[in-house]
SEKEPA-133206 format. One record per residue (C-alpha): residue number from 1; x, y, z. Coordinates in nm, 2 decimals. Layout:
BEGIN
<r seq="NUM" px="X" py="Y" pz="Z"/>
...
% end
This chain:
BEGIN
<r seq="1" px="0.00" py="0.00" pz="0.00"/>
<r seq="2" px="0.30" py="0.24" pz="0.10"/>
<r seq="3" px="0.49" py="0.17" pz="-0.25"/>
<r seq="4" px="0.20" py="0.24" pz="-0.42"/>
<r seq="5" px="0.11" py="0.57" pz="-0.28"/>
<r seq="6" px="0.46" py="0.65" pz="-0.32"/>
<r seq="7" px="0.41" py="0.56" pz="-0.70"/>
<r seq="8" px="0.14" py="0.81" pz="-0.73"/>
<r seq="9" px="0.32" py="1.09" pz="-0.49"/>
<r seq="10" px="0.62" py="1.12" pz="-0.76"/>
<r seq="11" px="0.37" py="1.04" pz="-1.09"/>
<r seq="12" px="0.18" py="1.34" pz="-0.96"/>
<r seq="13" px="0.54" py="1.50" pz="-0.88"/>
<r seq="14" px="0.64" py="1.45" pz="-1.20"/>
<r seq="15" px="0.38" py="1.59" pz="-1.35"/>
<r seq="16" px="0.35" py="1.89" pz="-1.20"/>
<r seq="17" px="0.74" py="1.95" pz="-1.27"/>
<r seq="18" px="0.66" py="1.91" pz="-1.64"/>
<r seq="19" px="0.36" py="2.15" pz="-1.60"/>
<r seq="20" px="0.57" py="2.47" pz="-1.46"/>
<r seq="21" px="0.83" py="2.37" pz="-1.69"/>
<r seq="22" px="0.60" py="2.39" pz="-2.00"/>
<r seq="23" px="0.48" py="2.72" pz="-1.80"/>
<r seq="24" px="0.83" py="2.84" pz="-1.77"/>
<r seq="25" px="0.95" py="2.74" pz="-2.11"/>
<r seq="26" px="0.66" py="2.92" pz="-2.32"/>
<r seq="27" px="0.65" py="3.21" pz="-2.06"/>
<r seq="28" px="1.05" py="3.23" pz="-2.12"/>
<r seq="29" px="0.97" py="3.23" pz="-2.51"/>
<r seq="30" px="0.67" py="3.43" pz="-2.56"/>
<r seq="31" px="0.90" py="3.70" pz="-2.38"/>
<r seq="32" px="1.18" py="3.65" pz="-2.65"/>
<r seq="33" px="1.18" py="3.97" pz="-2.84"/>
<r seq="34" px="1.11" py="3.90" pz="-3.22"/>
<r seq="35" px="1.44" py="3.87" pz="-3.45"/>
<r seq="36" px="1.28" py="3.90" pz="-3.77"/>
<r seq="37" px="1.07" py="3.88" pz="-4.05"/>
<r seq="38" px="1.05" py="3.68" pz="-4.42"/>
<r seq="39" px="0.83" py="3.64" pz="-4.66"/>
<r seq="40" px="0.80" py="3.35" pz="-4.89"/>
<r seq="41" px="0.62" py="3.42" pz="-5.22"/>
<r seq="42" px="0.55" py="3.15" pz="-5.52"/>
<r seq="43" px="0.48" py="3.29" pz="-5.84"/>
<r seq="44" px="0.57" py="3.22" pz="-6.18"/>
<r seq="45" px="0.76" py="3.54" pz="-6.23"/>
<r seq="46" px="1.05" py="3.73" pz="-6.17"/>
<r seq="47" px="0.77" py="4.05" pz="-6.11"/>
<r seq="48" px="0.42" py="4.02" pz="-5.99"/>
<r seq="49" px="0.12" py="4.20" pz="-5.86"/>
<r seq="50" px="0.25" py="4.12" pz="-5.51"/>
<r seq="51" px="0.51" py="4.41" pz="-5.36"/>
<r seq="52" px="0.69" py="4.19" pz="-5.10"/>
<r seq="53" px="0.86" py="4.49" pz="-4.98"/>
<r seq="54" px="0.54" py="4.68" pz="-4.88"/>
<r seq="55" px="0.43" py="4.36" pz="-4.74"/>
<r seq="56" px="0.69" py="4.34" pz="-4.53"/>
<r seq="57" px="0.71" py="4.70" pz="-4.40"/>
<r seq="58" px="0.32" py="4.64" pz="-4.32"/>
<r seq="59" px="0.41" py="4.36" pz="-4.11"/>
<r seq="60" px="0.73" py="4.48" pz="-3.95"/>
<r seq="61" px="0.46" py="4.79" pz="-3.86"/>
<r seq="62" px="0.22" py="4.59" pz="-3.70"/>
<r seq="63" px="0.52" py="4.32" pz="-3.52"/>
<r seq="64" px="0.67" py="4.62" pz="-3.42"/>
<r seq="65" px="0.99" py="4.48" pz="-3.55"/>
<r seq="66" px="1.22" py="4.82" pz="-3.45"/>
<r seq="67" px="1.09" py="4.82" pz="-3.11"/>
<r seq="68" px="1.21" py="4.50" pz="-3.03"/>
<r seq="69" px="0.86" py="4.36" pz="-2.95"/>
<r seq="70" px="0.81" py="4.06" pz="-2.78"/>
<r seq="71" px="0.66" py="3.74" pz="-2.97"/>
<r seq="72" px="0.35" py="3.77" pz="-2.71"/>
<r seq="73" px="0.30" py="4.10" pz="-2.83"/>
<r seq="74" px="0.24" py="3.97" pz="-3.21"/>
<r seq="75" px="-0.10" py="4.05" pz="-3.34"/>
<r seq="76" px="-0.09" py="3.72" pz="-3.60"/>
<r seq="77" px="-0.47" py="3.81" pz="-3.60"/>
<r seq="78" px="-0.35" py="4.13" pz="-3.83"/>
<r seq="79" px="-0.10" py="3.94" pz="-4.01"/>
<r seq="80" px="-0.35" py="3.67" pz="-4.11"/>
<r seq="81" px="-0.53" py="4.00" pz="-4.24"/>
<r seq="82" px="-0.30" py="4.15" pz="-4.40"/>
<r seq="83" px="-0.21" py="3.85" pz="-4.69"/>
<r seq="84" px="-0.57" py="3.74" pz="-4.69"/>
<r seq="85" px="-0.71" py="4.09" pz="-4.75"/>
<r seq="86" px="-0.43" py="4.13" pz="-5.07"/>
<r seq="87" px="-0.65" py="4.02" pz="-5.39"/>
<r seq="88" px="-0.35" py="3.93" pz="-5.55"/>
<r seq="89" px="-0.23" py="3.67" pz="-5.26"/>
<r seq="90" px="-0.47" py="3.36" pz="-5.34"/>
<r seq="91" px="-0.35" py="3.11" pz="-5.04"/>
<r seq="92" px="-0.09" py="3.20" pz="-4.78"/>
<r seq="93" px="-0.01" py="3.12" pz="-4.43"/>
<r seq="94" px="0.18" py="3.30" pz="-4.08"/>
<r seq="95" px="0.34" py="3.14" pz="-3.81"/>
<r seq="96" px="0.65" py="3.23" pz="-3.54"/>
<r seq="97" px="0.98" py="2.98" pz="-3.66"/>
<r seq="98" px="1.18" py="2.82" pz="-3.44"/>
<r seq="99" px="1.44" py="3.10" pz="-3.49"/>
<r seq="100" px="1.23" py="3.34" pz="-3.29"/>
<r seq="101" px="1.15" py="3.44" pz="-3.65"/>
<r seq="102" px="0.80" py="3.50" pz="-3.81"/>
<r seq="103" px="0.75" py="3.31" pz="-4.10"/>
<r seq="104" px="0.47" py="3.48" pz="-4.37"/>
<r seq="105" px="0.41" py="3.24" pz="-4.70"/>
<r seq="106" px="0.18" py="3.36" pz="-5.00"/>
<r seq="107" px="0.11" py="3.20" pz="-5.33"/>
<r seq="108" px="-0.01" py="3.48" pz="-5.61"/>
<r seq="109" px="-0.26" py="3.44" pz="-5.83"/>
<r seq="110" px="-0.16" py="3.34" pz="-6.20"/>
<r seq="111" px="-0.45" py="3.53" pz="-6.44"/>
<r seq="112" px="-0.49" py="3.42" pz="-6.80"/>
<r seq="113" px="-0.68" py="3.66" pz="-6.92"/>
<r seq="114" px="-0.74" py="4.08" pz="-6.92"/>
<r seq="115" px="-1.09" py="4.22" pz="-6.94"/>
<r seq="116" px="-1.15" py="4.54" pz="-7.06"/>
<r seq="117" px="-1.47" py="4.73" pz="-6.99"/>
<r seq="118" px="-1.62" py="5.03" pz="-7.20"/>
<r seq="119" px="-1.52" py="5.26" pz="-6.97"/>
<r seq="120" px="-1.15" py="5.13" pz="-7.02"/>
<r seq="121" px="-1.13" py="4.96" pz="-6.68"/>
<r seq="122" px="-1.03" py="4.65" pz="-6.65"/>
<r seq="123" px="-0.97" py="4.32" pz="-6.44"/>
<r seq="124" px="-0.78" py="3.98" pz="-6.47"/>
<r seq="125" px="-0.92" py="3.66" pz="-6.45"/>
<r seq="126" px="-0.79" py="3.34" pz="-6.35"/>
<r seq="127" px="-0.81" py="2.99" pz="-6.53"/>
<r seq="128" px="-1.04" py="2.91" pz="-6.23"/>
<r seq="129" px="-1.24" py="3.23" pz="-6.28"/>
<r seq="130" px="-1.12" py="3.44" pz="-5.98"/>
<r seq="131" px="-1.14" py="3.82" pz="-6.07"/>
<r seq="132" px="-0.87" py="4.02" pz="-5.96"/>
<r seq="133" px="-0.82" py="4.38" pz="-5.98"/>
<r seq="134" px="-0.58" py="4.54" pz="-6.21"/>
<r seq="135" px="-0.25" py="4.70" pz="-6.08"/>
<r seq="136" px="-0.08" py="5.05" pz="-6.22"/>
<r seq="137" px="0.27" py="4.89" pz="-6.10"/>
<r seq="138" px="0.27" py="4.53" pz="-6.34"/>
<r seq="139" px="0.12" py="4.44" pz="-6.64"/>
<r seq="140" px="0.16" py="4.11" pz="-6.77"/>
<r seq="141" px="0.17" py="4.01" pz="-7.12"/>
<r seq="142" px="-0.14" py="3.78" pz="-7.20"/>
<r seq="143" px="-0.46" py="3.72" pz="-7.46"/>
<r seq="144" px="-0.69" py="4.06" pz="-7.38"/>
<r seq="145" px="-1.02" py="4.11" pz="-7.43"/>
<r seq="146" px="-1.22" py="4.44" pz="-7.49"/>
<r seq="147" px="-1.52" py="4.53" pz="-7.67"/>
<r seq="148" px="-1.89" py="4.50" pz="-7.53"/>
<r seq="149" px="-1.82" py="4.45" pz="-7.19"/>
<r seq="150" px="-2.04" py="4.58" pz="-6.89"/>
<r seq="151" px="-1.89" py="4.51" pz="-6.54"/>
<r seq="152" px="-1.83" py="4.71" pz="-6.22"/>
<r seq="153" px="-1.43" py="4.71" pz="-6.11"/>
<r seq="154" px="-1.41" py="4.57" pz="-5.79"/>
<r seq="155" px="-1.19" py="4.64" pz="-5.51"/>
<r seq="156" px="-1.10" py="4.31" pz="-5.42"/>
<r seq="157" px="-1.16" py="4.01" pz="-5.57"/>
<r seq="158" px="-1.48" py="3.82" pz="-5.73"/>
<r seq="159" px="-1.58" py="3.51" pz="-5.90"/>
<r seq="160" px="-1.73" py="3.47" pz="-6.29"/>
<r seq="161" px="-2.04" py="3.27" pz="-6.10"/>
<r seq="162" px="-2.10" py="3.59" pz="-5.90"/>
<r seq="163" px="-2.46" py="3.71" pz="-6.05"/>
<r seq="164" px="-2.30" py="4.04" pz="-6.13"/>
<r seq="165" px="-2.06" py="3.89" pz="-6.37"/>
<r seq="166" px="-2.28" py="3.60" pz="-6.56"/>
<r seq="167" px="-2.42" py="3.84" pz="-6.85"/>
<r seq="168" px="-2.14" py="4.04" pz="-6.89"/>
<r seq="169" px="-1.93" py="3.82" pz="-7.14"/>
<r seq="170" px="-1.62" py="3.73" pz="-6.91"/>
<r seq="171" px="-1.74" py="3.41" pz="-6.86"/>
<r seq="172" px="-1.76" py="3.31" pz="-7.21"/>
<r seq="173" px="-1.45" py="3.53" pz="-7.25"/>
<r seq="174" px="-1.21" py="3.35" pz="-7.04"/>
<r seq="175" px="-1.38" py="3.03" pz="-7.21"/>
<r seq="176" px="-1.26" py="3.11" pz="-7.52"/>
<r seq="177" px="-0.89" py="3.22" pz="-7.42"/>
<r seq="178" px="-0.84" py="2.90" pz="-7.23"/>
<r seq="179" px="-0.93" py="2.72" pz="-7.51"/>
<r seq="180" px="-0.67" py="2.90" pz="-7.73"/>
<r seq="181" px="-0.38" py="2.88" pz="-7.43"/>
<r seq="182" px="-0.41" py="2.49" pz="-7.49"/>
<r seq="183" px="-0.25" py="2.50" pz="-7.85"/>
<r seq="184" px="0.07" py="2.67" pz="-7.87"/>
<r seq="185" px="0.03" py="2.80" pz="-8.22"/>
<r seq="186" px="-0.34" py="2.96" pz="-8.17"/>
<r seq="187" px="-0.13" py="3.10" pz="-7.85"/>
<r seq="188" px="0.13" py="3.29" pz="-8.08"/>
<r seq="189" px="-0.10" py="3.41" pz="-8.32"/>
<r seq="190" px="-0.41" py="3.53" pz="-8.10"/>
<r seq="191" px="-0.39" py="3.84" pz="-7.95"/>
<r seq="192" px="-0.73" py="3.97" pz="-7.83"/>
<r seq="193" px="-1.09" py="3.90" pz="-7.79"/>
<r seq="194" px="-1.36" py="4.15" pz="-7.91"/>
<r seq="195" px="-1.69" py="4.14" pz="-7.81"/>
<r seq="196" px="-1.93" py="4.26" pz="-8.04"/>
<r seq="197" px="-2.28" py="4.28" pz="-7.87"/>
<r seq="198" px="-2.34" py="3.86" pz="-7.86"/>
<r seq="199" px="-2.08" py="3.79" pz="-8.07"/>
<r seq="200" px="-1.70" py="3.71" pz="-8.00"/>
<r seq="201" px="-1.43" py="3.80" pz="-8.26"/>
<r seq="202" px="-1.03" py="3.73" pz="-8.30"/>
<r seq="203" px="-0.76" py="3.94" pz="-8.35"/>
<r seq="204" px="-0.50" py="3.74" pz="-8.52"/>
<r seq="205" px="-0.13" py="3.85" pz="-8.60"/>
<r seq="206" px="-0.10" py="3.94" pz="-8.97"/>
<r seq="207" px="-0.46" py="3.91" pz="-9.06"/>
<r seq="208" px="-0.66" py="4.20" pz="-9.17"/>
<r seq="209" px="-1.01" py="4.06" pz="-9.19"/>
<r seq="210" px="-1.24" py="4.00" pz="-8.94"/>
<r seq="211" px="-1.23" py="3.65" pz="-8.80"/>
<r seq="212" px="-1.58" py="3.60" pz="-8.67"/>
<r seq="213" px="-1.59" py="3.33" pz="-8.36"/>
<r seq="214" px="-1.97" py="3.38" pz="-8.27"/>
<r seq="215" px="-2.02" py="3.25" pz="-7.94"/>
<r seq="216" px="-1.88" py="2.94" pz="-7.70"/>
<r seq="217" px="-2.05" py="2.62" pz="-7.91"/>
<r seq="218" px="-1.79" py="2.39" pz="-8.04"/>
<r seq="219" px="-1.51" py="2.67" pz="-7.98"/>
<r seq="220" px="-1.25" py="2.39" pz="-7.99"/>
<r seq="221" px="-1.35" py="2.29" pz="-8.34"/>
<r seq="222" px="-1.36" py="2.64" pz="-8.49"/>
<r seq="223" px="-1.05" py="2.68" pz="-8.32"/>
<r seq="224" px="-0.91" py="2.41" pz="-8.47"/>
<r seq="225" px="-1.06" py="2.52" pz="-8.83"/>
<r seq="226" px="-0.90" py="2.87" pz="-8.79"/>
<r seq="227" px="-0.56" py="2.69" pz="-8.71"/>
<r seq="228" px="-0.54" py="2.48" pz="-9.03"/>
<r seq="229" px="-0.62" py="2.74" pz="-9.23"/>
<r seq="230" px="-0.36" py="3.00" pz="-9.08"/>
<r seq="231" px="-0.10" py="2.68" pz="-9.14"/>
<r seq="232" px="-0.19" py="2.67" pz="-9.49"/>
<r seq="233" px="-0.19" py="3.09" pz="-9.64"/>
<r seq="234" px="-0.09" py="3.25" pz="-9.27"/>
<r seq="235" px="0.19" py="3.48" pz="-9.38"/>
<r seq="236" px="0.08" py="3.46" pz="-9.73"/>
<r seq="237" px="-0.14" py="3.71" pz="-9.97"/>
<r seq="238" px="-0.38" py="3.43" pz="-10.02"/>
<r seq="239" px="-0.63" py="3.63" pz="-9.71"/>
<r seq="240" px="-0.56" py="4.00" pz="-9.82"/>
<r seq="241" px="-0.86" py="3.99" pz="-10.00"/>
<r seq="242" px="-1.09" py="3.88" pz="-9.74"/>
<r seq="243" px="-1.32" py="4.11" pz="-9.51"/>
<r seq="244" px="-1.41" py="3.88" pz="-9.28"/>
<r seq="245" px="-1.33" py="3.49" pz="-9.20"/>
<r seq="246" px="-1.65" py="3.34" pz="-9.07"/>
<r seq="247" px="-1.62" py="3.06" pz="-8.79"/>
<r seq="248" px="-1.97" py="3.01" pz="-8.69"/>
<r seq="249" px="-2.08" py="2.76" pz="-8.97"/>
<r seq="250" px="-2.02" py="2.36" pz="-8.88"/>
<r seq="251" px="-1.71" py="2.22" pz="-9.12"/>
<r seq="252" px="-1.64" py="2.54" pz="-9.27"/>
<r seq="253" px="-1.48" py="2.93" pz="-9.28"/>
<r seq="254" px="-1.72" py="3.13" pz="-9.45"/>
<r seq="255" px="-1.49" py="3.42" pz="-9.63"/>
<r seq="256" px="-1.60" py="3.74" pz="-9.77"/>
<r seq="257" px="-1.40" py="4.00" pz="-9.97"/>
% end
């Protein structure tokens, strides 16, 4: 009976030294001032939307980096905020390192296509049709699109599902410049998207007429139409004559001069 109180007496002992250990250690490191700040940030490009220097001078602001602050001190509430409220930043993370260092992480958003409204305003759009706003300080080279649009600018970011976008073209839009971004070829030699009223047209490189898409049905196959036939005479006078190069009919391009 004695040994086996004993056995409990230094369990419970033991125990209890673990728990104002734990209490020491964390209060011991929560009081460690903070030694710095990095930021991690994936995206496909040398440049991008994303200025990880202002990022950083946010967060140094809000750590309170030059003052030494202590890691209890940290509002990772605000930090959370700050990458999460950037419409440029599509996943990202926060968290204090090992090395008494906090640790931000960001993925940017990779858009495929630029929207142009009629007032000249104008948004990107992912492959997975994420709206995000323009910025005056990059401007990446991709397939644009302009014409008969009608869309409010947001602030942050939006969806193509969102019932302010589903009638304005950017969903059929972004429809048609993914399916020219899968052939290499169409890539090179497809510029912009026009919309004209219910119709969608092409802009292609050397090519004076109008190339008439029409809308979304089949888009692959008149794609693909286009393609042989910029093969056979692109770079050649055999389309000067032509006004426009109709894509709409099933099997064929309907040309007229």
């Amino acid at each position: 009976m004695v040994k086996k109180i004993l056995k409990i007496a230094l369990w419970v002992i033991t125990g209890a030294a673990l728990v104002v250990l734990f209490i020491y250690g964390r209060n011991w490191y929560l009081n460690t001032p903070l030694k710095g700040i990095t930021f991690e940030l994936e995206r496909n490009h040398d440049r991008g939307f994303v200025d990880k220097d202002t990022v950083l001078s946010y967060a140094k602001a809000i750590c309170g980096l030059e003052q030494q602050a202590k890691i209890s001190s940290i509002d990772m509430m605000k930090i959370h905020k700050l990458l999460s409220d950037n419409p440029w930043i599509e996943t990202s993370s926060a968290f204090i390192g090992l090395n008494d260092t906090l640790m931000m992480q960001a993925k940017e958003f990779e858009p495929v296509l630029r929207v142009y409204n009629q007032e000249k305003r104008s948004v990107y759009v992912t492959s997975e049709g994420v709206i995000i706003p323009s910025s005056p300080n990059y401007s990446p080279r991709m397939i644009i699109a302009s014409g008969q649009f009608h869309f409010p600018v947001p602030k942050g970011n939006g969806k193509i599902t969102d019932s302010i976008y589903a009638d304005t073209g950017i969903p059929e839009a972004l429809t048609i410049a993914k399916a020219i971004q899968k052939d290499d070829f169409l890539a090179g030699n497809i510029g912009q998207i026009y919309k004209n009223y219910n119709e969608y047209e092409l802009m292609v490189n050397n090519v004076s007429a109008r190339v008439i898409l029409g809308d979304t049905v089949a888009v692959d196959q008149r794609l693909s139409r286009l393609k042989t036939l910029l093969e056979q005479y692109g770079g050649t006078d055999e389309l000067k004559p032509f006004k426009t190069l109709n894509l709409k009919y099933k099997n064929q391009i309907v040309c007229t001069k």
